[in-house]
BASE-793496 format. One record per residue (C-alpha): residue number from 0; x, y, z. Coordinates in Angstrom, 3 decimals. Layout:
% residues N
<rec><num>NUM</num><px>X</px><py>Y</py><pz>Z</pz></rec>
...
END
This chain:
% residues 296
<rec><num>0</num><px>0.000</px><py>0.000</py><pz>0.000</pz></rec>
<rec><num>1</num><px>1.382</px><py>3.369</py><pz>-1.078</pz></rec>
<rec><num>2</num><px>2.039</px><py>6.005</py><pz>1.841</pz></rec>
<rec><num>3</num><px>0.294</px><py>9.422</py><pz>0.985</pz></rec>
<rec><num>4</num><px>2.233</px><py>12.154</py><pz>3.229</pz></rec>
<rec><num>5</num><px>-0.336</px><py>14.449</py><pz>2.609</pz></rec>
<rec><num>6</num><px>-3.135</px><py>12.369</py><pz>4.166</pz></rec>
<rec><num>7</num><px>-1.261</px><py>13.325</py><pz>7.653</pz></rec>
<rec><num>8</num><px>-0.141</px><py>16.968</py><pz>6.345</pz></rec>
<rec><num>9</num><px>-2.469</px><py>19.936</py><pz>8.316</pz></rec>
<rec><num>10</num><px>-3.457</px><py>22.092</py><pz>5.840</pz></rec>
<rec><num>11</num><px>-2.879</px><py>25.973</py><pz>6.864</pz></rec>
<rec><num>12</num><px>-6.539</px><py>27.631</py><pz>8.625</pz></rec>
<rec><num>13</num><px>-7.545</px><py>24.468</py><pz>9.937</pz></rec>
<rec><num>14</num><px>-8.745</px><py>24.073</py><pz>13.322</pz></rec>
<rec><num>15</num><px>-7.032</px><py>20.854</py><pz>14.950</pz></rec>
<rec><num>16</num><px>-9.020</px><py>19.012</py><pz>17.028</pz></rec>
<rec><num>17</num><px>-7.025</px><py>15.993</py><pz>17.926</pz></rec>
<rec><num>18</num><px>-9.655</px><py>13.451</py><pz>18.608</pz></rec>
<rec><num>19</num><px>-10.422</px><py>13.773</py><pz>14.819</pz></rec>
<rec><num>20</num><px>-7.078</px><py>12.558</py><pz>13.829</pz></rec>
<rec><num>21</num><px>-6.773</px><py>8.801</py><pz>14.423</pz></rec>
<rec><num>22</num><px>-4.056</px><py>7.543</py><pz>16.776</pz></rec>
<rec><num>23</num><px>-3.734</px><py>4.450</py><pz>14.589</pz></rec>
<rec><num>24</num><px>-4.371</px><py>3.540</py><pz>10.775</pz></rec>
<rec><num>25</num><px>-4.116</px><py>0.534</py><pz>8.859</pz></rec>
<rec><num>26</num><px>-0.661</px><py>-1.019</py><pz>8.506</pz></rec>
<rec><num>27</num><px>1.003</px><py>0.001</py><pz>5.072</pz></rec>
<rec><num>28</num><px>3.265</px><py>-3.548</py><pz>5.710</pz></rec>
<rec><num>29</num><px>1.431</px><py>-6.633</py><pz>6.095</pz></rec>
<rec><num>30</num><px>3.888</px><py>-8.570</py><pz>7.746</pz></rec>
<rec><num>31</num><px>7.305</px><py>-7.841</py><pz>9.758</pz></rec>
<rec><num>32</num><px>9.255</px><py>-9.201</py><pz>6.854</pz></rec>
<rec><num>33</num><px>7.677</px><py>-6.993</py><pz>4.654</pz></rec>
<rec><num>34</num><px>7.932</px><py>-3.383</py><pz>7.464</pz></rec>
<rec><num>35</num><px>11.405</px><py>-4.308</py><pz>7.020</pz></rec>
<rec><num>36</num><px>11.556</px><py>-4.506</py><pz>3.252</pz></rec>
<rec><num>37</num><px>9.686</px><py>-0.541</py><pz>2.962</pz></rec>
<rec><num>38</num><px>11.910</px><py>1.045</py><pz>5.549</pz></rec>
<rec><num>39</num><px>15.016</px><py>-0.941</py><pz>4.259</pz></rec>
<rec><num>40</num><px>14.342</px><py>0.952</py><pz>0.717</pz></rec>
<rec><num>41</num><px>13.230</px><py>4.449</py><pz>2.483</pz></rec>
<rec><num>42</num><px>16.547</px><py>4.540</py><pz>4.142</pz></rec>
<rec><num>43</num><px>18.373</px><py>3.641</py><pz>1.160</pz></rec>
<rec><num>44</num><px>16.505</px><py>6.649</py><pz>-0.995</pz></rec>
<rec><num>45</num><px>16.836</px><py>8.727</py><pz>2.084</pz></rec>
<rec><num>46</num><px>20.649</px><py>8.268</py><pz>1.593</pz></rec>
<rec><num>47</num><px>20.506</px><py>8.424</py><pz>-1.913</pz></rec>
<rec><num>48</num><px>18.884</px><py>11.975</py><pz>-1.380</pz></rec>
<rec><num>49</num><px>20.809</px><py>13.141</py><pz>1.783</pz></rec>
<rec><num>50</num><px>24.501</px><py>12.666</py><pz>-0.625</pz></rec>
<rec><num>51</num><px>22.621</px><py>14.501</py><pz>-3.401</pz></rec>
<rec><num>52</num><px>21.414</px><py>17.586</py><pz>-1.057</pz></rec>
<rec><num>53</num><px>25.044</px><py>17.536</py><pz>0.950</pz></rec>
<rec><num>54</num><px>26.511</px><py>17.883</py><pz>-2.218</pz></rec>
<rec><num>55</num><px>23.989</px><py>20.459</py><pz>-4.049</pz></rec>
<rec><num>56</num><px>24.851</px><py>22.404</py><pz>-0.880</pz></rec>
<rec><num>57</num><px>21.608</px><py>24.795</py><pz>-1.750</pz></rec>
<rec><num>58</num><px>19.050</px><py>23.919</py><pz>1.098</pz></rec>
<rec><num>59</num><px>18.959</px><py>23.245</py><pz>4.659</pz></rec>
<rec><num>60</num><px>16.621</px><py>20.843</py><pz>5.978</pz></rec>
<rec><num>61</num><px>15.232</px><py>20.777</py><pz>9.437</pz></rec>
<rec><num>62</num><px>12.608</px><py>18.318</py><pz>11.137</pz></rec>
<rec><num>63</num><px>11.430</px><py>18.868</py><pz>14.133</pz></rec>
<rec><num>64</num><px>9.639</px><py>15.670</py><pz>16.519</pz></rec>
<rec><num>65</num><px>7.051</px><py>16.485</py><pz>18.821</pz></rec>
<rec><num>66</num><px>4.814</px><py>14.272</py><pz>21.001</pz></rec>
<rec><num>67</num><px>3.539</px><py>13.107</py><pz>23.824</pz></rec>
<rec><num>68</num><px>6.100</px><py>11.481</py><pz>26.061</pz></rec>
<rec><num>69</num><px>6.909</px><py>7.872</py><pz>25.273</pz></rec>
<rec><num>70</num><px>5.362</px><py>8.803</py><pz>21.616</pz></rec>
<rec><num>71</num><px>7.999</px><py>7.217</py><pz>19.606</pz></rec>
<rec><num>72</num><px>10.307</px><py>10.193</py><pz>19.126</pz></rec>
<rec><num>73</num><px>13.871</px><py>8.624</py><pz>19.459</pz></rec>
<rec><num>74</num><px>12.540</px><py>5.533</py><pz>17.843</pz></rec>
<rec><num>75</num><px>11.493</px><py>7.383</py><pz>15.002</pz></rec>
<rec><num>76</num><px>14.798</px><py>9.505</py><pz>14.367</pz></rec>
<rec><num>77</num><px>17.030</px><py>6.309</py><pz>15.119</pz></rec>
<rec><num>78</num><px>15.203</px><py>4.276</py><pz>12.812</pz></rec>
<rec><num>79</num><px>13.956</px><py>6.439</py><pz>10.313</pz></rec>
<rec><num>80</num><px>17.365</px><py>7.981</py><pz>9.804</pz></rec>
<rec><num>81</num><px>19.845</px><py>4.863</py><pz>10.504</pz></rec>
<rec><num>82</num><px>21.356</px><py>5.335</py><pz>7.092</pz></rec>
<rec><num>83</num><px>22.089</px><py>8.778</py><pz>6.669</pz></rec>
<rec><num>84</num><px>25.619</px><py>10.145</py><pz>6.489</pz></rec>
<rec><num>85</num><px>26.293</px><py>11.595</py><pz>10.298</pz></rec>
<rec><num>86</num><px>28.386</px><py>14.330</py><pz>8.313</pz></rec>
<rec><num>87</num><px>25.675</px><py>15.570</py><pz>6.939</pz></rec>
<rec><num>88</num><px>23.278</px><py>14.743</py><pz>9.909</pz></rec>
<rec><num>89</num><px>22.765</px><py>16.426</py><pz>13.504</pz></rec>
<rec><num>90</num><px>19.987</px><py>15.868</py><pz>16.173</pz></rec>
<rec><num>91</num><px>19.522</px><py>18.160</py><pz>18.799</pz></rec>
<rec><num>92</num><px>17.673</px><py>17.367</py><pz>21.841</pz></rec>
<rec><num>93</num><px>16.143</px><py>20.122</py><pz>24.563</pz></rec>
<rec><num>94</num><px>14.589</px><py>19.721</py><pz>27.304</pz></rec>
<rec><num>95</num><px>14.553</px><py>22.422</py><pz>30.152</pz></rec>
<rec><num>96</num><px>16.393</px><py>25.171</py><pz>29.684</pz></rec>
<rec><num>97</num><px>19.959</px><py>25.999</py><pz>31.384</pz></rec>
<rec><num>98</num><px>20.640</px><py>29.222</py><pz>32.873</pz></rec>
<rec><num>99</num><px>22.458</px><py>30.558</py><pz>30.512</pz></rec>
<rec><num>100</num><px>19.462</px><py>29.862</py><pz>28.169</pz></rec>
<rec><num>101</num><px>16.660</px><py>31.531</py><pz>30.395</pz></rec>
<rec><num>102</num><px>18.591</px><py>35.109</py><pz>29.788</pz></rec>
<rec><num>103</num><px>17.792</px><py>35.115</py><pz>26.178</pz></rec>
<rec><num>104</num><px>14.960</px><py>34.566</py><pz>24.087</pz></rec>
<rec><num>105</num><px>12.937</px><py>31.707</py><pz>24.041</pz></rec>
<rec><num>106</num><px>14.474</px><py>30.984</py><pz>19.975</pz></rec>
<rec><num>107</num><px>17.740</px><py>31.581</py><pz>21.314</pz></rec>
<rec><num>108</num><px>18.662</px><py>28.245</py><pz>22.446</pz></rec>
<rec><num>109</num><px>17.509</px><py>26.598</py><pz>19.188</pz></rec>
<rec><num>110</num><px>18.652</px><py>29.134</py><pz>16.631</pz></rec>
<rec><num>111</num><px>22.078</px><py>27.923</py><pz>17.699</pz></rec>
<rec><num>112</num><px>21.582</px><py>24.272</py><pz>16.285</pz></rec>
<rec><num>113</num><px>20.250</px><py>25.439</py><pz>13.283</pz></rec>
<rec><num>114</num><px>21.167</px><py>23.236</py><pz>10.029</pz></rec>
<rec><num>115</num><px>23.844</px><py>24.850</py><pz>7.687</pz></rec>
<rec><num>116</num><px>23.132</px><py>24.551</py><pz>4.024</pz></rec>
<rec><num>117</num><px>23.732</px><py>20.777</py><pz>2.523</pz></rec>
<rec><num>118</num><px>22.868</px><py>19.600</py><pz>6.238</pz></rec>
<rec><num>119</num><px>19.695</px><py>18.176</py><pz>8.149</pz></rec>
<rec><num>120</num><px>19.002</px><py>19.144</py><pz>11.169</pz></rec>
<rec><num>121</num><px>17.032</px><py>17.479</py><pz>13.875</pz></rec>
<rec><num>122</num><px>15.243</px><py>18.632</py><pz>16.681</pz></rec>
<rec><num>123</num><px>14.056</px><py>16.442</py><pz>19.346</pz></rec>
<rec><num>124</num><px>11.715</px><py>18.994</py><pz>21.038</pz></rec>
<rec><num>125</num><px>12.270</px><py>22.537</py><pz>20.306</pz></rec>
<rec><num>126</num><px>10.846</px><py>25.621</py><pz>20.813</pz></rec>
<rec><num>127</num><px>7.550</px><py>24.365</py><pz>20.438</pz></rec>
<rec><num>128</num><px>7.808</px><py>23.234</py><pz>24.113</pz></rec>
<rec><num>129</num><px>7.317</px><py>27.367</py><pz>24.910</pz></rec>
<rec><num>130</num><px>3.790</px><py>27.302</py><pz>23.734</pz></rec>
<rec><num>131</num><px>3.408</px><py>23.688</py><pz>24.987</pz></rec>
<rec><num>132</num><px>4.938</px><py>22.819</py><pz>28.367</pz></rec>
<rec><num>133</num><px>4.481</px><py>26.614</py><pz>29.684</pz></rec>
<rec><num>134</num><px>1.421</px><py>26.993</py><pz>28.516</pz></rec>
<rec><num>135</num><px>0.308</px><py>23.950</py><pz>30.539</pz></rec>
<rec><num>136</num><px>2.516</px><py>25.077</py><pz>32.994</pz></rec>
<rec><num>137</num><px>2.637</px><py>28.795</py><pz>33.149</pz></rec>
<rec><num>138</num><px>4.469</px><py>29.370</py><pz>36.337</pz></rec>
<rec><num>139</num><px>7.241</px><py>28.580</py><pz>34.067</pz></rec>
<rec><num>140</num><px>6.648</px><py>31.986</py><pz>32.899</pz></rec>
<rec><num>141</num><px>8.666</px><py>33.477</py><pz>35.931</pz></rec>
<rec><num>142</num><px>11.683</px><py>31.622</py><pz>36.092</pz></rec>
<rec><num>143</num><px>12.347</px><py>32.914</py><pz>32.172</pz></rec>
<rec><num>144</num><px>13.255</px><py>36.605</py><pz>33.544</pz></rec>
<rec><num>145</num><px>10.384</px><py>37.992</py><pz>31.376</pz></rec>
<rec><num>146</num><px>9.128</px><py>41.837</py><pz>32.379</pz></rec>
<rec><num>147</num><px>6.616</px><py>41.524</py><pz>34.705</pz></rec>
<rec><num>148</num><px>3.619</px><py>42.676</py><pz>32.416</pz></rec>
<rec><num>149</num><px>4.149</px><py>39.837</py><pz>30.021</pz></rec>
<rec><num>150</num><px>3.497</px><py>37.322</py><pz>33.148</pz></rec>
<rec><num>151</num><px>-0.300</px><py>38.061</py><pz>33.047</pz></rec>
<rec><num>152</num><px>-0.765</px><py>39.121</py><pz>29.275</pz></rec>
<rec><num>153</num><px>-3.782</px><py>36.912</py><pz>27.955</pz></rec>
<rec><num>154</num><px>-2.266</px><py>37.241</py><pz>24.376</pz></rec>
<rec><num>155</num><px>1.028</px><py>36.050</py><pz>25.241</pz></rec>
<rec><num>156</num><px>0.593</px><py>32.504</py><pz>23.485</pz></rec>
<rec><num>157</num><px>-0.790</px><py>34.005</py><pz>20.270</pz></rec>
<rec><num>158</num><px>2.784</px><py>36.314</py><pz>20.462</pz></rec>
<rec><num>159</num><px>5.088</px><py>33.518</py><pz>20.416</pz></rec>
<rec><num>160</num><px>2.680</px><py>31.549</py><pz>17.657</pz></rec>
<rec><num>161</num><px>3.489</px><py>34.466</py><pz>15.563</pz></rec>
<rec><num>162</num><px>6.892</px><py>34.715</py><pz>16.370</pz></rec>
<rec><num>163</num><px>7.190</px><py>31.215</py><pz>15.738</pz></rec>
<rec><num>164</num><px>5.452</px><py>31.839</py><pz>12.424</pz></rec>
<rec><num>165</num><px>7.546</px><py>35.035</py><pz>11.583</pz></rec>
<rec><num>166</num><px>10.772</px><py>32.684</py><pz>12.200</pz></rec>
<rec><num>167</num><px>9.786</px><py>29.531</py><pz>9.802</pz></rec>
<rec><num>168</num><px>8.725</px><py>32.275</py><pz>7.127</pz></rec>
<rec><num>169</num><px>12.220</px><py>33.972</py><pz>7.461</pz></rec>
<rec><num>170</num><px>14.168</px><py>30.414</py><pz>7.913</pz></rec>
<rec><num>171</num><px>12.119</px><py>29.529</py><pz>4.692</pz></rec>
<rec><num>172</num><px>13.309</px><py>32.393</py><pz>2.701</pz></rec>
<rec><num>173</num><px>16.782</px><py>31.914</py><pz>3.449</pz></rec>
<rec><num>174</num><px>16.592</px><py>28.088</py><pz>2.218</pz></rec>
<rec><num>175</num><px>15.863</px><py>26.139</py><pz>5.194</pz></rec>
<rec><num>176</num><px>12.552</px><py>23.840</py><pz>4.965</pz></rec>
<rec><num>177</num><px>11.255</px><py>23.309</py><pz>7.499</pz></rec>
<rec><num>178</num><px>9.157</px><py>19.903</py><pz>8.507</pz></rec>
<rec><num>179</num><px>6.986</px><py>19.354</py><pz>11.893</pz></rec>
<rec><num>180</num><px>6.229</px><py>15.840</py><pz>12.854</pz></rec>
<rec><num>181</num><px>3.591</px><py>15.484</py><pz>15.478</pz></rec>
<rec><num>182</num><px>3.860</px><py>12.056</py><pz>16.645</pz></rec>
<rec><num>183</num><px>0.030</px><py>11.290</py><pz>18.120</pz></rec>
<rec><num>184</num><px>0.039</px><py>8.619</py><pz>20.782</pz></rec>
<rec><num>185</num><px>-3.423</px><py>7.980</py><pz>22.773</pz></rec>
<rec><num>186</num><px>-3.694</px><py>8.134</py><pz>26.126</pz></rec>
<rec><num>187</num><px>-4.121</px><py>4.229</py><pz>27.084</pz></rec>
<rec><num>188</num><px>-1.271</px><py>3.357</py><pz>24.953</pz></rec>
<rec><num>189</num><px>1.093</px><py>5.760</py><pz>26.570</pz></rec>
<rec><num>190</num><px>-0.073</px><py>4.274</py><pz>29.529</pz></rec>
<rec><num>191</num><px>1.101</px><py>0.648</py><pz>28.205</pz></rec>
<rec><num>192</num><px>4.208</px><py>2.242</py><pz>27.100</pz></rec>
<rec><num>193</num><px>4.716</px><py>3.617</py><pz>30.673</pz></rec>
<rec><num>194</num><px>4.399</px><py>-0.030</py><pz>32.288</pz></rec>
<rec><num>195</num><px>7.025</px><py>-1.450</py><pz>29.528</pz></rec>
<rec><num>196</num><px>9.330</px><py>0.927</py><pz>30.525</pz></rec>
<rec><num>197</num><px>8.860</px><py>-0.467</py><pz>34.354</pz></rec>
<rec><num>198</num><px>8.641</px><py>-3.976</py><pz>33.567</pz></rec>
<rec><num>199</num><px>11.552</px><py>-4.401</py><pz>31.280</pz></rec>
<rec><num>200</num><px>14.956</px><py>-4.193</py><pz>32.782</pz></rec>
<rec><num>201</num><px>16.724</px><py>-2.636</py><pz>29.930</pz></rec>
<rec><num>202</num><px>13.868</px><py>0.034</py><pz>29.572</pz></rec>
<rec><num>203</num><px>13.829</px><py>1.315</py><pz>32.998</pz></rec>
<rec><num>204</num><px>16.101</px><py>4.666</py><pz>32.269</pz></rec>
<rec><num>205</num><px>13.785</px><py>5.472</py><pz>30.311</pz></rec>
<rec><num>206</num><px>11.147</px><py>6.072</py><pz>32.795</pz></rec>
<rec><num>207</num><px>11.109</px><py>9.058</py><pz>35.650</pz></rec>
<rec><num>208</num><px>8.200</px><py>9.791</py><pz>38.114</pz></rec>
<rec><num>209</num><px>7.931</px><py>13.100</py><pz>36.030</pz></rec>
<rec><num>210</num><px>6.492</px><py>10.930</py><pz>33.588</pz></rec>
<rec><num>211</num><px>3.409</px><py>9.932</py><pz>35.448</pz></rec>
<rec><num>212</num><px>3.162</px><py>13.405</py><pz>37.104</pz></rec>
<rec><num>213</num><px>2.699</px><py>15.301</py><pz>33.418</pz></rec>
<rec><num>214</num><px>0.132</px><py>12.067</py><pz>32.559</pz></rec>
<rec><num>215</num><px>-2.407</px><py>14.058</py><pz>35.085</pz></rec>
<rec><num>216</num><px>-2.154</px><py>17.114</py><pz>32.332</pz></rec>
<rec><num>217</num><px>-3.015</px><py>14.777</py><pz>29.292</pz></rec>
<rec><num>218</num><px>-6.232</px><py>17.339</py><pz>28.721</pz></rec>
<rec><num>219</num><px>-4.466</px><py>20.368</py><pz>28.941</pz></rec>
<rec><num>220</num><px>-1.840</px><py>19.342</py><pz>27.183</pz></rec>
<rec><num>221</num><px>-3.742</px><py>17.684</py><pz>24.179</pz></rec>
<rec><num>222</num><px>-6.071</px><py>21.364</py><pz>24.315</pz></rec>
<rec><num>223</num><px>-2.209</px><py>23.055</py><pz>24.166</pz></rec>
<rec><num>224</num><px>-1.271</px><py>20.369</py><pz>20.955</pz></rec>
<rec><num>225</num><px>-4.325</px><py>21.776</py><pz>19.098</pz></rec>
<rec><num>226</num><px>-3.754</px><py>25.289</py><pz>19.747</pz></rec>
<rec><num>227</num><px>-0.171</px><py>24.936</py><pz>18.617</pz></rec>
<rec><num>228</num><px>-0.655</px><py>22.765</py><pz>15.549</pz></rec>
<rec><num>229</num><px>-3.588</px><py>25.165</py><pz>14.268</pz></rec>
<rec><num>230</num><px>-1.965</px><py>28.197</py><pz>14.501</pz></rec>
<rec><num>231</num><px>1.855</px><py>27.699</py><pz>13.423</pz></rec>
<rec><num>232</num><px>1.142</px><py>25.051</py><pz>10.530</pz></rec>
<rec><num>233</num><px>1.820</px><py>27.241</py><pz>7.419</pz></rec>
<rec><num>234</num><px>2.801</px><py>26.392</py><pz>3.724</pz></rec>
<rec><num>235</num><px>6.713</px><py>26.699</py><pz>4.401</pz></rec>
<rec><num>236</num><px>6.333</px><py>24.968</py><pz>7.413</pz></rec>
<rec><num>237</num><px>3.447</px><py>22.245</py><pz>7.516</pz></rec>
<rec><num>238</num><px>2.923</px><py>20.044</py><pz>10.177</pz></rec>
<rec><num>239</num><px>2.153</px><py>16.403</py><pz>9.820</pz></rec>
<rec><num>240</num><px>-0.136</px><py>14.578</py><pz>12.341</pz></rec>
<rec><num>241</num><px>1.390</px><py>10.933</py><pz>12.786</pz></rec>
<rec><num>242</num><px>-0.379</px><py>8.518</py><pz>14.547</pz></rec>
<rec><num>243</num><px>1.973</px><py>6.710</py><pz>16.519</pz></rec>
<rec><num>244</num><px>0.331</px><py>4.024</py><pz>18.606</pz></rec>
<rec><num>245</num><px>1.537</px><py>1.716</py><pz>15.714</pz></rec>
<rec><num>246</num><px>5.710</px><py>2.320</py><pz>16.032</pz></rec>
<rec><num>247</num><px>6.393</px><py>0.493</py><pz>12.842</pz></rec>
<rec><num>248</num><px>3.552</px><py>2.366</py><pz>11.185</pz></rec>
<rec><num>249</num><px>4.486</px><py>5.121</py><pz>12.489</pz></rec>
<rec><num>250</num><px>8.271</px><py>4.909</py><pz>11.099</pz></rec>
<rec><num>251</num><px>7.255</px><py>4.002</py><pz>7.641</pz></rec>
<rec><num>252</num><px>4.801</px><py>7.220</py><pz>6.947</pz></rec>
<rec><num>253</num><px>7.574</px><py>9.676</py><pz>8.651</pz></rec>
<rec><num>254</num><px>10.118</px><py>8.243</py><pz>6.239</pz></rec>
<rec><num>255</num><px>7.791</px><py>8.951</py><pz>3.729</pz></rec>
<rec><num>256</num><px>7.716</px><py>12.251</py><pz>4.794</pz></rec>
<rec><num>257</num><px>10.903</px><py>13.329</py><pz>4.657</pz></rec>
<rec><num>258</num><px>12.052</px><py>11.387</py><pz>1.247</pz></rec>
<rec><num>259</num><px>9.043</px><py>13.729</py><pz>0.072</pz></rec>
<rec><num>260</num><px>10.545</px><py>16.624</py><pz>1.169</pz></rec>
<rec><num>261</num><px>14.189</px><py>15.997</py><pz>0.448</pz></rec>
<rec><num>262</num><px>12.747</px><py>15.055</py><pz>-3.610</pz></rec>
<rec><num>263</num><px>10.565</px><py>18.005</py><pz>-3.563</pz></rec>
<rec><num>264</num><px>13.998</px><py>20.841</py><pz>-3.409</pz></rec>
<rec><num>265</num><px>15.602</px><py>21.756</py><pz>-6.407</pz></rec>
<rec><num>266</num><px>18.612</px><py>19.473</py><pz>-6.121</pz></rec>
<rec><num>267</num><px>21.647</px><py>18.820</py><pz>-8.684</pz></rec>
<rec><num>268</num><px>25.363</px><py>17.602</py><pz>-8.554</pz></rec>
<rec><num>269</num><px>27.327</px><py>20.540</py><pz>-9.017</pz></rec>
<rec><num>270</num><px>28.570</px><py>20.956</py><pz>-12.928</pz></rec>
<rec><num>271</num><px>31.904</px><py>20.118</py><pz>-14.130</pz></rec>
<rec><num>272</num><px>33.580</px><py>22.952</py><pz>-15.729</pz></rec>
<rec><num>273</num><px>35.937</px><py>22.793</py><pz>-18.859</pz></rec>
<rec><num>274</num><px>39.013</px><py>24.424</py><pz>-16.665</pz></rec>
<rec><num>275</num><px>38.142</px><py>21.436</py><pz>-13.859</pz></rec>
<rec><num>276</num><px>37.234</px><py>18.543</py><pz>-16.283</pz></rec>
<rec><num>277</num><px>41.020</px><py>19.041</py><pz>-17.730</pz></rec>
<rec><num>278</num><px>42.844</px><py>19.408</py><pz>-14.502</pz></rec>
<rec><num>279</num><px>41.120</px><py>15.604</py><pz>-13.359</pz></rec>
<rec><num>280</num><px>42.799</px><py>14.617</py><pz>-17.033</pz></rec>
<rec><num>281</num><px>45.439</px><py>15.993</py><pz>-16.431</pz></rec>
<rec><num>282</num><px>45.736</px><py>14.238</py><pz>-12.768</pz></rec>
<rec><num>283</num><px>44.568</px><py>10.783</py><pz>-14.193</pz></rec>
<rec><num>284</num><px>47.289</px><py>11.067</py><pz>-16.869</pz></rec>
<rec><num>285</num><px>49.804</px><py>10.998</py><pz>-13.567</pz></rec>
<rec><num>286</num><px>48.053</px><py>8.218</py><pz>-11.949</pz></rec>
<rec><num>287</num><px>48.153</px><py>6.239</py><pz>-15.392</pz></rec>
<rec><num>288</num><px>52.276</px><py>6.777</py><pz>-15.511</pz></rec>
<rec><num>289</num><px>52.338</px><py>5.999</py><pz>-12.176</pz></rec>
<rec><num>290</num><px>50.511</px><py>2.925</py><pz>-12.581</pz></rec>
<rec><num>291</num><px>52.585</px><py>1.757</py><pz>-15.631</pz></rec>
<rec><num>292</num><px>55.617</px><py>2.177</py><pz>-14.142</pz></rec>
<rec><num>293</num><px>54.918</px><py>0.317</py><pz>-11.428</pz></rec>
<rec><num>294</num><px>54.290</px><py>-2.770</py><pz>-13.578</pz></rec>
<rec><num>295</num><px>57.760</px><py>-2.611</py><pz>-15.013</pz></rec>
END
């Protein structure tokens, strides 16, 4: 079965109302051999691609994972992206902010990590957590040195939405694409994922008792999800809706994803000029001698 990305794509002006969006769709493998087949030949295009955009050297490329915790995230980058160059390659993870971080901006801290041209950039969380953990969590507001006003401002959220907004559009026009994967796990599978993580050995660092605390939020947090995904998902910088209770599923449409956004740049090899193509003959004529007179 073919993966459409754009069955998962939010188009710009709609209103996101998560419960609308399944958590789980029909398997696009029908068996395990056959998972690993599809995401065997999307990580072979996706290095195919990733050599061809390194060497084009024309576009940046950054994805940025969002979720639910235990939603697949790290899965999903270590799988999806297992056969990319690391040279051309660089995930970025954030969680909560240093101190050096809360005395700038809230872009600050991410607008450091940002992908140079010929390079993709990932973000495992991002800024997005500003309009998503603090909005659940607002006290957060005053440990981030803010002026006092902008503590009880009611418009605050839409602010950073359009500073969010204004940021993609200028990242866009400067040649970075920018792709937002929203990795949607339901509530009684996180809650199976939570009891793996304490009944398997191996899985146990995995788990914290934060985990269960921010579990009591789920409504808040899926009412912040919607707010966020409605009002930053533009043209330049769409945001897919993944459902993620299936994590092979889930793998094979974000690979999709991004081998649809890698083919859809304006990629070539750089040209060969006259002046270069005769220095290589020129060099090959050495290597020939060199060769020969080895033999004798």
């Amino acid at each position: 079965m073919k993966i459409d990305s754009h069955d998962f794509r939010v188009p710009p002006g709609k209103k996101v109302i998560l419960k609308d969006w399944p958590t789980v769709v029909k398997p696009f493998a029908k068996s395990k051999e056959e998972y690993n087949e599809i995401l065997e030949r999307h990580v072979e295009e996706l290095n195919s691609l990733q050599r061809l955009h390194y060497a084009s050297n024309r576009y940046a490329l950054l994805l940025i994972f969002q979720g639910m915790d235990a939603a697949g995230k790290d899965g999903a980058i270590r799988h999806v992206m297992s056969g990319v160059n690391p040279q051309g390659c660089q995930v970025s993870s954030f969680k909560q902010p240093s101190a050096d971080e809360l005395e700038h901006d809230f872009l600050w801290r991410t607008t450091r990590h940002l992908p140079a041209r010929g390079k993709i950039g990932i973000f495992n969380r991002s800024y997005y957590e500003e309009v998503l953990v603090v909005k659940v969590h607002p006290e957060i507001l005053k440990t981030q040195r803010l002026p006092e006003k902008l503590h009880h401002k009611k418009d605050i959220w839409d602010e950073r939405y359009q500073s969010i907004t204004n940021f993609e559009r200028h990242l866009y026009r400067n040649g970075t694409r920018t792709i937002k994967i929203f990795l949607h796990l339901s509530n009684e599978e996180q809650r199976k994922r939570f009891l793996e993580r304490i009944d398997e050995a191996d899985k146990n660092w995995e788990f914290s008792a934060s985990d269960v605390h921010e579990r009591k939020y789920w409504t808040q947090y899926t009412k912040a999800f919607e707010d966020c995904l409605s009002s930053t998902t533009t043209r330049h910088a769409p945001w897919y809706v993944v459902p993620a209770d299936d994590k092979e599923n889930a793998r094979l449409i974000v690979s999709q994803i991004v081998l649809d956004a890698l083919a859809g740049l304006k990629m070539a090899y750089p040209k060969t000029t006259g002046k270069r193509r005769a220095e290589l003959q020129n060099i090959r004529k050495v290597l020939t001698k060199e060769s020969d007179e080895t033999r004798t």
